[in-house]
C-alpha positions in Angstrom: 0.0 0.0 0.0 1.9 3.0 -1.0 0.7 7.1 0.0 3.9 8.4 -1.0 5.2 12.3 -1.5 4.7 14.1 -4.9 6.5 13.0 -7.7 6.7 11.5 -11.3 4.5 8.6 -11.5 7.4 5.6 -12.6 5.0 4.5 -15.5 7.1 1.9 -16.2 7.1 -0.1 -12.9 2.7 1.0 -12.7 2.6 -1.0 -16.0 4.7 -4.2 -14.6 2.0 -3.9 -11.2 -0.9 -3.4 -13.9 0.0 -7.0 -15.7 0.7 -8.5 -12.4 -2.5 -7.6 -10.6 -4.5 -8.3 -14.4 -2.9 -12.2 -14.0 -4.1 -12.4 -10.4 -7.1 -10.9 -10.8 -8.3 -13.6 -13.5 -7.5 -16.4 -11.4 -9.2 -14.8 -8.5 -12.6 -14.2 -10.4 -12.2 -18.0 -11.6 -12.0 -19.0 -8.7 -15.3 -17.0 -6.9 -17.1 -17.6 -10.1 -16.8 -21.5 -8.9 -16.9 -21.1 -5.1 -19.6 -22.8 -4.1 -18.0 -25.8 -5.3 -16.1 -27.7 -2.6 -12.6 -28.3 -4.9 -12.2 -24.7 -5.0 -12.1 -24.0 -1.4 -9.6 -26.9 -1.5 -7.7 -25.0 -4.5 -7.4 -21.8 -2.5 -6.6 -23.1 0.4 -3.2 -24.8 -1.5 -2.7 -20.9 -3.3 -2.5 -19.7 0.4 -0.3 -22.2 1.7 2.1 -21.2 -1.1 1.8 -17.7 -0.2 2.6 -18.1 3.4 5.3 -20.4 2.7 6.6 -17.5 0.4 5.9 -14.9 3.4 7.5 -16.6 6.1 10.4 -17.2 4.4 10.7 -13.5 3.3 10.2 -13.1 7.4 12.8 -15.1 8.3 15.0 -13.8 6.1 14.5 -10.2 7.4 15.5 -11.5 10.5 18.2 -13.7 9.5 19.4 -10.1 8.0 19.4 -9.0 11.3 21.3 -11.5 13.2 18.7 -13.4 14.2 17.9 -17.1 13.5 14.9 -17.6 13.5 13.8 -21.3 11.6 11.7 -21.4 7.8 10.7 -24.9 8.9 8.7 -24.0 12.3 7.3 -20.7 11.0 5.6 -22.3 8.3 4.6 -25.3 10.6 2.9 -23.1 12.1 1.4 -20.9 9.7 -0.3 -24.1 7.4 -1.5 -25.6 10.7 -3.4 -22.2 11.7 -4.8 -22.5 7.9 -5.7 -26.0 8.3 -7.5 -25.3 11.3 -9.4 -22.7 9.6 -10.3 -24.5 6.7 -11.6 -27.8 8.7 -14.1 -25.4 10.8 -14.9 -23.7 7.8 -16.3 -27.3 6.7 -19.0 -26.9 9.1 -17.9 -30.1 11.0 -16.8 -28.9 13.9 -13.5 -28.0 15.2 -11.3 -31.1 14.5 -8.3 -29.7 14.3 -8.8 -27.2 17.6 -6.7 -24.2 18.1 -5.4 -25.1 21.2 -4.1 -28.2 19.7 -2.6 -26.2 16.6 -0.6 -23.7 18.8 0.9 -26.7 21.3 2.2 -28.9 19.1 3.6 -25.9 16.8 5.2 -24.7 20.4 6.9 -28.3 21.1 8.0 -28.2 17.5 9.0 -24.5 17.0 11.1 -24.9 20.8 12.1 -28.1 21.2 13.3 -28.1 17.6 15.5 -24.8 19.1 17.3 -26.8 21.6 19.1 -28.8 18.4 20.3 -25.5 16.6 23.8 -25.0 16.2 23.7 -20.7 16.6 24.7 -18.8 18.7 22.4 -19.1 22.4 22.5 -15.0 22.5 19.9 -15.1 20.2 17.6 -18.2 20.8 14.7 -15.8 22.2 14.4 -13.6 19.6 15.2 -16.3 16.8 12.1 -18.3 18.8 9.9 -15.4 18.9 10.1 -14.4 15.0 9.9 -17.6 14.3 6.4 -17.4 16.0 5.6 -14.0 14.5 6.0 -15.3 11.4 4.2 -18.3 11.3 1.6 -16.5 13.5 1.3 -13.2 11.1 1.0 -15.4 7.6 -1.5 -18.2 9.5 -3.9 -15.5 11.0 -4.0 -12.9 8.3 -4.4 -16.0 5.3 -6.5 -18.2 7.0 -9.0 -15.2 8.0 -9.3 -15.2 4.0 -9.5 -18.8 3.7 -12.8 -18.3 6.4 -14.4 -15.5 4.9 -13.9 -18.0 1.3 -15.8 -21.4 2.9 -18.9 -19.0 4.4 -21.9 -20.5 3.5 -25.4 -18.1 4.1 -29.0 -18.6 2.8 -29.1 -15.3 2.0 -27.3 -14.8 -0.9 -25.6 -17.6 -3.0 -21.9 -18.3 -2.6 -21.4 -16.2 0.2 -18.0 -17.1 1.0 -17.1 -16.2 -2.6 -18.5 -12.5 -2.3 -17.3 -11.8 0.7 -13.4 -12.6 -0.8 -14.4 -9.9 -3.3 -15.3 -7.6 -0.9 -12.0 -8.1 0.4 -10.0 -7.7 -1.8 -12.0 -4.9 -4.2 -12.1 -2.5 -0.9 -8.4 -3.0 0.4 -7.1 -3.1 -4.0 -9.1 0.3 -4.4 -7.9 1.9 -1.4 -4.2 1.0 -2.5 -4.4 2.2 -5.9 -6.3 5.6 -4.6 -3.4 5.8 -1.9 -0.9 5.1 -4.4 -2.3 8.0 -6.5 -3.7 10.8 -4.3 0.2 10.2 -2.4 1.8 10.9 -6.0 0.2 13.4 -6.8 -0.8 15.5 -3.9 1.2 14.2 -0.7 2.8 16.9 1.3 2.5 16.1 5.2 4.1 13.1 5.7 2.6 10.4 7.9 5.1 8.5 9.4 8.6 9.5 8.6 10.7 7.6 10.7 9.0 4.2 9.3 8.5 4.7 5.7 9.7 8.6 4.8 7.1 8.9 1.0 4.0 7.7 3.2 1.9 10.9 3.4 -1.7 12.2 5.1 -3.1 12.7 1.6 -2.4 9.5 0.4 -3.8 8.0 3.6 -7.2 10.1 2.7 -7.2 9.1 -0.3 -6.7 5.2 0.8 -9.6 5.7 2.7 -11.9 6.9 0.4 -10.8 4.8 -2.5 -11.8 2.0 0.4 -15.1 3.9 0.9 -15.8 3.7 -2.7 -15.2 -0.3 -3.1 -17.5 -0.8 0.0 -20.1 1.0 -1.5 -19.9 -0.7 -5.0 -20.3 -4.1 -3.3 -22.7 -2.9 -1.3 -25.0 -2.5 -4.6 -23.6 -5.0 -6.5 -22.1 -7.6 -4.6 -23.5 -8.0 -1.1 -27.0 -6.5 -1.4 -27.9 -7.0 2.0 -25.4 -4.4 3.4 -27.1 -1.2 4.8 -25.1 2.6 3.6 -23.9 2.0 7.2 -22.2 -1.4 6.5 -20.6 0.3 3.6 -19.4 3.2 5.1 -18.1 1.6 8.2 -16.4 -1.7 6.5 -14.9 0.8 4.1 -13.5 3.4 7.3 -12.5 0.0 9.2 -10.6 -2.3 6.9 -8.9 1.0 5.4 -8.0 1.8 8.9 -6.3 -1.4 9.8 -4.6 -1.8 6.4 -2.5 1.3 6.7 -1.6 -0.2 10.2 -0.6 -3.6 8.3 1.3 -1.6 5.5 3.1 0.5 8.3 4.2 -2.6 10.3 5.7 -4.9 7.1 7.3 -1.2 6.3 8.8 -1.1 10.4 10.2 -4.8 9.2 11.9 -3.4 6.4 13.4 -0.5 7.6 14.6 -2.5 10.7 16.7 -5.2 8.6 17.6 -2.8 5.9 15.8 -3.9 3.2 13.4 -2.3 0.4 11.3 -4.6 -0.5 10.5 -8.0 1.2 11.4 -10.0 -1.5 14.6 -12.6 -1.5 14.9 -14.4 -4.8 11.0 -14.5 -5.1 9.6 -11.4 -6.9 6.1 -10.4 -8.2 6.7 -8.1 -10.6 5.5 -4.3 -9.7 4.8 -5.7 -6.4 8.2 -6.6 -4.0 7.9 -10.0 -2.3 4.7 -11.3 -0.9 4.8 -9.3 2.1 4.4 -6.2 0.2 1.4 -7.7 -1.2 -0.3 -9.0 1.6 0.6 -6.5 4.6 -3.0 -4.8 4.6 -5.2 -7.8 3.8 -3.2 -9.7 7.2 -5.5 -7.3 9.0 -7.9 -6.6 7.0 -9.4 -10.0 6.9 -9.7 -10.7 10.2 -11.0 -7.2 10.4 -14.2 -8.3 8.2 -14.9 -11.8 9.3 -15.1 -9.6 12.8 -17.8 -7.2 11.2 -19.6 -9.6 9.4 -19.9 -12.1 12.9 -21.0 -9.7 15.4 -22.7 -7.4 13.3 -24.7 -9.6 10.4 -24.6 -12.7 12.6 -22.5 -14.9 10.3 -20.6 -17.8 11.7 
């Protein structure tokens, strides 16, 4: 998510996030065209356990940068249990794979796995605990998705499937707005010490682009949202975003890096952190709204 200072719009690098986000965005709207069917749940929940394979390993790394050694193996342990957990409630079975049980035998895994580690003891805490933050940051903020995706209402047909859309429309137009508005008119920077280009106008602008996404679902997509469901879901999940953008953007600055990416790049985009950073809060933030508000579980 970018509201960054005034300056020339690098048309080149908007054209390589263009193509990017046009490749995505056809597999995406394959996939909710279809998702009511049970193969695609199962379909997106392998894309996300690539993706948080991807992002805890870009984690790591960032803290492997810093000295740290933290262990690719545990965190994303850890973060495909938390999705698996999520996916088997979502089946409407029960909880057969319960939390509890996820985050102990992650813990034995994660620590005891620690105690065979060759590194240097100094740093066994922190390597532990980003290990955990990583796992932890990738399983939450993904397998929020992956519940919002297996939602089932009588309502509206493939509920699951509009509420992804929602999603990702309202935190995508809020970006490019941000990304825009910044550009263009950005003057009073927002937080300077964490990422120097992010401004107030672009955050504005993130909002309302957010605004506007909530409202177009809100006539197109989920019909049963009141103007106050759009307006709030749109304030909310742009609110949180910019929170999730600012913490990736703490990472980065910490280790010394640009972009999140280590070998792994999506064109226009950085590493899979850059692209997932609002959504990690974001989702959660909308399966909250849409279970204490509208009742869904």
């Amino acid at each position: 998510m970018s509201q960054e200072t005034p300056h020339k719009l690098d048309t080149k690098n908007l054209a390589a996030r263009v193509c990017s986000a046009l490749v995505f965005a056809v597999l995406f709207f394959t996939l909710l065209w279809f998702g009511t069917e049970a193969w695609v749940k199962l379909l997106y929940l392998g894309i996300l356990a690539a993706a948080a394979f991807i992002g805890v390993r870009e984690a790591v790394l960032m803290g492997m940068k810093m000295g740290h050694f933290p262990s690719i193996g545990g965190g994303v342990f850890l973060a495909w249990a938390v999705l698996a957990h999520c996916y088997l409630w979502g089946m409407g079975q029960g909880d057969q794979l319960p939390l509890w049980l996820v985050l102990f035998v992650c813990g034995l895994v994660i620590h005891f796995g620690a105690l065979f580690s060759k590194h240097n003891l100094n740093n066994a805490l922190s390597s532990q605990g980003i290990t955990w933050l990583s796992g932890l940051f990738l399983g939450i903020g993904l397998g929020f998705q992956q519940k919002l995706f297996m939602y089932n209402d009588t309502t509206l047909t493939n509920t699951g499937g509009r509420l992804l859309l929602a999603l990702f429309l309202i935190v995508w137009l809020g970006d490019a707005a941000a990304y825009f508005v910044g550009s263009r008119f950005g003057k009073h920077k927002l937080a300077p010490r964490i990422s120097p280009k992010k401004t107030w106008e672009g955050a504005l602008g993130n909002v309302l682009g957010n605004m506007l996404g909530a409202f177009i679902i809100k006539f197109f997509v989920c019909t049963d949202w009141s103007p106050i469901d759009a307006a709030a879901i749109g304030v909310l999940l742009g609110t949180v975003g910019m929170l999730g953008d600012l913490v990736e953007s703490a990472w980065k600055r910490g280790s010394g890096v640009k972009d999140s990416y280590f070998g792994i790049r999506i064109p226009g985009h950085g590493g899979v952190l850059d692209r997932v950073d609002s959504l990690v809060f974001a989702a959660p933030m909308l399966y909250a709204y849409v279970h204490f508000v509208h009742g869904l579980s």
